[in-house]
N, C-alpha and C positions, 0 to 999 in steps of 0.2 A: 654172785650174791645169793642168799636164802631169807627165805620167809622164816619168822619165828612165832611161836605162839609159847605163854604158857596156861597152865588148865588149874584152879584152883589151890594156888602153890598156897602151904601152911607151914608155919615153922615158928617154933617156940624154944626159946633159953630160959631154964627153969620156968618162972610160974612169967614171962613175958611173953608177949605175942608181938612175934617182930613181922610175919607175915600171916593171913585173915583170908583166906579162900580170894588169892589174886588170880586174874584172870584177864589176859588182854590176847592180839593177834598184833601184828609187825608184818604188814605186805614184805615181797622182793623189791628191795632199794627204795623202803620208803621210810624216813625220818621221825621216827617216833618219842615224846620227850617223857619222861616220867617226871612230874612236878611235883614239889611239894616240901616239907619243912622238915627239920632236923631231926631225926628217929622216926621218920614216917614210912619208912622199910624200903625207901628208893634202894641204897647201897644193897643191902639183903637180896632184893629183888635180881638185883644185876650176877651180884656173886651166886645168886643159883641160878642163874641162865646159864653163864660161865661154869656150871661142875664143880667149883668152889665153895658151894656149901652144899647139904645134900637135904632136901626138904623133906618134913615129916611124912607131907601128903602131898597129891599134886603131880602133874608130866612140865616135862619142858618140850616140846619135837623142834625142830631142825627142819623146815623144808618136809613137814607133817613126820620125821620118821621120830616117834620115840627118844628121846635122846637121855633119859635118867643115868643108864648105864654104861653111858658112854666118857672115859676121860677125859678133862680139859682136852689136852691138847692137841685130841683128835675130832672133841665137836668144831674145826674152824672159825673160832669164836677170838676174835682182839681185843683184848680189855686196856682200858688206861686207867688209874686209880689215882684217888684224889692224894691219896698220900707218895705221890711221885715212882716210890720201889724199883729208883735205879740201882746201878752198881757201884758203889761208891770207887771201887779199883779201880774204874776206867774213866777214859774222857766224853767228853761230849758224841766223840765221832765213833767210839765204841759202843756206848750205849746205845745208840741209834742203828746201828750194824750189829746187835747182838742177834735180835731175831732173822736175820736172814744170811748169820753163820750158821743157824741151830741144824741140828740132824734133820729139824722139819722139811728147810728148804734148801741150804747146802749152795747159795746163788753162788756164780762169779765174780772173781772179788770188782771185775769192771762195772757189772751190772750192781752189785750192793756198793759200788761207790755212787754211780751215778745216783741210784735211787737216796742216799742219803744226802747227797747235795741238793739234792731238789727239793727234798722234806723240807730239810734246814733252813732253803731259802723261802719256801715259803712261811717257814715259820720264825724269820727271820732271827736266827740262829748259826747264819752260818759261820758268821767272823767268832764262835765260840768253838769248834768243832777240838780243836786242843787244848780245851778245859779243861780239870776237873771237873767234875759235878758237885766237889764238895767246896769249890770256888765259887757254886753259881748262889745266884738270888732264888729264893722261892720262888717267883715268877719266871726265870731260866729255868727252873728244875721242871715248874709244870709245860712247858715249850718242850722240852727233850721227852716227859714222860709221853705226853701227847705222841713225838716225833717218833716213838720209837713203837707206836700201836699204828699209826698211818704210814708206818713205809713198809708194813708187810702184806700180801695178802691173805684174806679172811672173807669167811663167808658173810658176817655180819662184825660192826665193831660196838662194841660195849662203852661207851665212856661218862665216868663217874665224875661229876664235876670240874668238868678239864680245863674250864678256865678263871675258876672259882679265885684262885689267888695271882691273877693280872691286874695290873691297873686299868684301869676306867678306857683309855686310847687303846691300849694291845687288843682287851677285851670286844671292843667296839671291832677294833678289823680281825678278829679270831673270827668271828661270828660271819662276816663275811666271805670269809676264807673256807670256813665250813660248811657253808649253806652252798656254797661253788661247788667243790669238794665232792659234795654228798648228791649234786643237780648231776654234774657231768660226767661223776664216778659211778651211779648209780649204787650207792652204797645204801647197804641195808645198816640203818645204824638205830640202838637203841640209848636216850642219853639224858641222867641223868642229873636236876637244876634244882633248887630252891629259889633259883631266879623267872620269876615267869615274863620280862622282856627276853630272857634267853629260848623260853620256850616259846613263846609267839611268835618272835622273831625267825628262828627256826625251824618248828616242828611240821610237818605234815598234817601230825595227830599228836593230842595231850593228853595221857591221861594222870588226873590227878590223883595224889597218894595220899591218905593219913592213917594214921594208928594201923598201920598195915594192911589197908581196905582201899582198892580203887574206887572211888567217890563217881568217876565221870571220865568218860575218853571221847573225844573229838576231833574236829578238826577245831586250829583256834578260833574260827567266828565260831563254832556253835559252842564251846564252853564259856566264852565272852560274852554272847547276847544270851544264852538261856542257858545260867550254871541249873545245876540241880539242886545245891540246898546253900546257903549261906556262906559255909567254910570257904564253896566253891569259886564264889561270889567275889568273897574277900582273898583271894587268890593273885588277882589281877587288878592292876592298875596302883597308880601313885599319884595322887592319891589314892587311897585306897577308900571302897565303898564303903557311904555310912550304912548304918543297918538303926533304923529307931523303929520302938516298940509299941504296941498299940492295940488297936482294933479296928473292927469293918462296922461300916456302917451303908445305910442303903446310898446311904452318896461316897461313898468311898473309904477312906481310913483317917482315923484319927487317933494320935498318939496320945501315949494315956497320964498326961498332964491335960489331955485339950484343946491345947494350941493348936499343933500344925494338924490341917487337914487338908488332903488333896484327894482327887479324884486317882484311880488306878485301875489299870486291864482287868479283864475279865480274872475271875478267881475261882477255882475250885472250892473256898471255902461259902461261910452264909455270913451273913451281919449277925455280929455280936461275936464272933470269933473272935480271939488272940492271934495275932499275926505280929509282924515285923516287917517295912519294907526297907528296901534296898537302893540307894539311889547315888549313882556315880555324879563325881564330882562334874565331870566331862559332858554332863546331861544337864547341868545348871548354865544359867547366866545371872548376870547380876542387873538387876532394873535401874539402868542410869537415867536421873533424871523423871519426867513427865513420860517415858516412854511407853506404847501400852505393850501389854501382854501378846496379844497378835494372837493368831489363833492357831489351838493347842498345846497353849504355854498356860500354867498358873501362877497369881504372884503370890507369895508369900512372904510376910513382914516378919521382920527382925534384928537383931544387932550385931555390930560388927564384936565379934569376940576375940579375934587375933590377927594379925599380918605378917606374912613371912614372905617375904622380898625375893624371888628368885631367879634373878637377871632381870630379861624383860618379861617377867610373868610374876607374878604374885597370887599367893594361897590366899585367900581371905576364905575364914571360920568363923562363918554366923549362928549367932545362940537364935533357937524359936524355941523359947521356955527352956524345956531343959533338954532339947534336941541339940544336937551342933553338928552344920552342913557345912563342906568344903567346896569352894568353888576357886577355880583359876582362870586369873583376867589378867589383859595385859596391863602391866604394871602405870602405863599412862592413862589405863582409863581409872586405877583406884587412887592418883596424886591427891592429895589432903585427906585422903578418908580413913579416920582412926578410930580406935578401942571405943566403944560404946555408942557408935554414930549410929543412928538408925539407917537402915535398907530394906530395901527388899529383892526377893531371890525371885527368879524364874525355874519353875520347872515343868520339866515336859510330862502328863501323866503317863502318856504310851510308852516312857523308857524305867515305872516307878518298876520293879523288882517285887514281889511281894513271896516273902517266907512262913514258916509255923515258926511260932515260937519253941524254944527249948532246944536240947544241944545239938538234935538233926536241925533244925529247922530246913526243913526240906521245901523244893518250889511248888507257890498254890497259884501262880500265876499259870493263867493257861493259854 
């Protein structure tokens, strides 16, 4: 396996910036995910690791050695691409044996059988191996594209949203298969999600991507408990984090109808500031009953805005003025309580988020 890094990569199609002075490191055999949303230069990023695109500015090394001028197919680099780019001539069992007929590696046809029955099966794939590929389902297509970047070896593997188009169960045991995979193989893998249970679940280290700018890279507690500004914030979780706006005051913050006010962590900013905090649904409860607050909890009053029923769990959306806070209870403690009911929320100050306002909003909690 090899270490990767790259160093300030740029790269622009006409007057667009698909890549913004990116810059990460990739240990040997250590799991790295690049996260983030759809044009946020993840694919870019990857394709100029891989020698596939050639960036304006910027190194890529290899295991520290330089590698710009170096060809695909001799930096040791496995890519899987989300647009599958098999062979449509062949079957299943050929596409997955391509790489390890190539002049690269030239294996034994015992040794590339074996190896491709193992892939298969773990990717359970194998009662397909005399398909076509132009018989399979977009989720068989992305199994073989996968199959056919994991049965070769590579110094590191590249993979561009490899299980984006699975359904919900395959997905679920992909990810374990992967994470095995990547523990026992000690495989240096860089891997690219707009899913971020894919990348928590997975990654070593996150680093998050937009408008072609890495935002934050971690490991996932530290970009989970202290994103860096907002976007980073709202990156994670489902619910996803509300963000209401407001200001400081000497007793804490107040949102700027009035209403909800709670205390929050220490802040780099002063009372009378514009801020915005940030507060996971996961970090509330709901006040059933005469119950008190207990200590470290605050209550806040307000009504029930929406229910969304989710097996044994339920979203209830409380309006405070013109705030709306998400919180998820199990579904037998919210039986009877409907659209307009008054409640009240618990929230913890020590987990409030607090940001700047405006499009960084960057973190002023300290």
């Amino acid at each position: 396996m090899a270490a990767v890094e790259v160093r300030g990569l740029r790269k622009s199609y006409g007057k667009t910036t698909a890549l913004d002075d990116v810059s990460f490191e990739v240990a040997d055999g250590e799991f790295f995910c690049l996260l983030g949303p759809s044009g946020a230069g993840k694919t870019t990023t990857l394709k100029t690791l891989a020698g596939l695109v050639e960036p304006d500015a910027g190194e890529v090394l290899i295991d520290q050695t330089p590698s710009n001028d170096v060809e695909p197919t001799h930096r040791g680099l496995a890519m899987c691409f989300e647009s599958y780019a098999l062979y449509p001539q062949l079957d299943v069992y050929g596409n997955l044996a391509s790489p390890l007929r190539s002049p690269l590696f030239r294996l034994p046809a015992s040794e590339v059988d074996a190896k491709v029955r193992a892939v298969a099966g773990m990717l359970g794939i194998d009662g397909l191996l005399e398909r076509p590929v132009t018989r399979l389902s977009n989720g068989q297509r992305q199994r073989v594209a996968l199959g056919r970047v994991l049965v070769r070896p590579a110094r590191a593997y590249l993979l561009d949203e490899p299980l984006a188009h699975l359904d919900a169960k395959i997905r679920a045991s992909m990810r374990a298969e992967l994470k095995t995979i990547s523990r026992d193989a000690g495989t240096t893998t860089v891997y690219v999600t707009h899913d971020y249970v894919e990348a928590l679940s997975l990654a070593d280290r996150i680093g998050v991507i937009r408008d072609g700018r890495i935002l934050q890279s971690g490991t996932p507690e530290e970009v989970w408990a202290r994103p860096v500004d907002a976007f980073v914030a709202q990156a994670f979780g489902k619910p996803r984090m509300t963000l209401i706006e407001g200001g400081l005051t000497e007793d804490g913050f107040v949102s700027g109808d009035g209403v909800l006010r709670v205390p929050v962590p220490a802040v780099s900013a002063a009372p009378g500031d514009a801020v915005q905090i940030g507060v996971r649904p996961r970090d509330l409860r709901l006040r059933l009953g005469a119950e008190e607050p207990g200590a470290g909890w605050t209550a806040v009053d307000g009504r029930v805005y929406v229910l969304e029923h989710l097996g044994r769990a339920t979203e209830v959306t409380v309006a405070v003025g013109d705030a709306r806070l998400s919180v998820v209870a199990p579904r037998a403690a919210v039986a009877g309580l409907a659209a307009d009911d008054r409640v009240s929320l618990l929230i913890r100050p020590s987990t409030v988020h607090v940001f700047a306002t405006g499009d960084e909003g960057k973190r002023v909690s300290t």
